[in-house]
N, C-alpha and C positions, 0 to 999 in steps of 0.2 A: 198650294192647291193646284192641282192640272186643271186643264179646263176639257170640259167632256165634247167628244166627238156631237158634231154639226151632224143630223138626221137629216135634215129639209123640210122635216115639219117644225112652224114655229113652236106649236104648241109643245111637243115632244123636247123637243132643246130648251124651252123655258124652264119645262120639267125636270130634265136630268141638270139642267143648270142651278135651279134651285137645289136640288140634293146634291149637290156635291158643296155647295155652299153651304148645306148644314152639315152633310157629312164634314168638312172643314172645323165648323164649330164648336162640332163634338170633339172631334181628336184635341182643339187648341184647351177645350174645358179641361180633360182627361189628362192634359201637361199640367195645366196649371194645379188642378187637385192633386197629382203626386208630388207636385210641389209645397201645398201646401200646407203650415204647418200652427199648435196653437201652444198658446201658454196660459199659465194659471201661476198665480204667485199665492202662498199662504207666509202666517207667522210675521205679517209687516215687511215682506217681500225678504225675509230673510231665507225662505225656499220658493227657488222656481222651475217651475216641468214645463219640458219642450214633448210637445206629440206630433207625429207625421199622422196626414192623414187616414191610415190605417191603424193608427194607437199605440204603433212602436214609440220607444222612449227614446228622442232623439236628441233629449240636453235635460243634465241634471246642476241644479245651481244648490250650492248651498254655505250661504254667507258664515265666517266663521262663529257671528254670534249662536246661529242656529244651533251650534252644539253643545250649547248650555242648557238649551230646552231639558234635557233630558229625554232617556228613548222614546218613554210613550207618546209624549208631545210632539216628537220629532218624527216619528213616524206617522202620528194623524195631521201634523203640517205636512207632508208631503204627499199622505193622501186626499188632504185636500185640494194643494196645489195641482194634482192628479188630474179630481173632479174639474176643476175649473180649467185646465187646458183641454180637457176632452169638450165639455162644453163651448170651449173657442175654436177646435177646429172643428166642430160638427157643425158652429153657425156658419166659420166662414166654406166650409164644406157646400154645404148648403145655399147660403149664395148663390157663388160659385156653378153649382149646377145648374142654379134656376137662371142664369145669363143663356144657357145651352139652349132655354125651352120662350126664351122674349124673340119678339121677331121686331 
């Protein structure tokens, strides 16, 4: 974080020192949500999906048992496990952001 130029007015420097203190805040949220990332296990954790917080798929797990399932079942385990990482990075997403807006 730089620190913002001294005005002479206190009030004025309180001011821009406050915003650049949240301006700080938000950029360090903004790192941490591209970081971060959810999982969802289905099938007794024999499928598990890794999501970045945009939804991309950034890890596919799939225990060798899961390939007994057979396709139908092993395609609605992994869109379950789907479901349930999206739901984990959208809580920790979410979080996340709401640290951005506590004072």
């Amino acid at each position: 974080m730089t620190t913002p130029p001294r005005t002479g007015d206190p009030e004025l420097d309180r001011a821009l020192a406050d915003l650049a203190a949240g301006t700080a805040r938000l950029e360090e949220v903004s790192r941490l949500l591209r970081e971060t990332t959810g999982r969802g296990e289905s099938a007794g954790g024999q499928v598990a999906v890794e999501l970045s917080a945009t939804g991309s798929l950034v890890g596919l797990h799939l225990d060798p048992r899961a390939l007994r399932l057979g396709s139908q079942a092993l395609a609605e385990a992994i869109m379950e496990a789907f479901r349930r990482a999206e739901e984990d990075v959208a809580g920790r997403s979410h979080d996340l952001a709401r640290t951005a807006f506590e004072t």
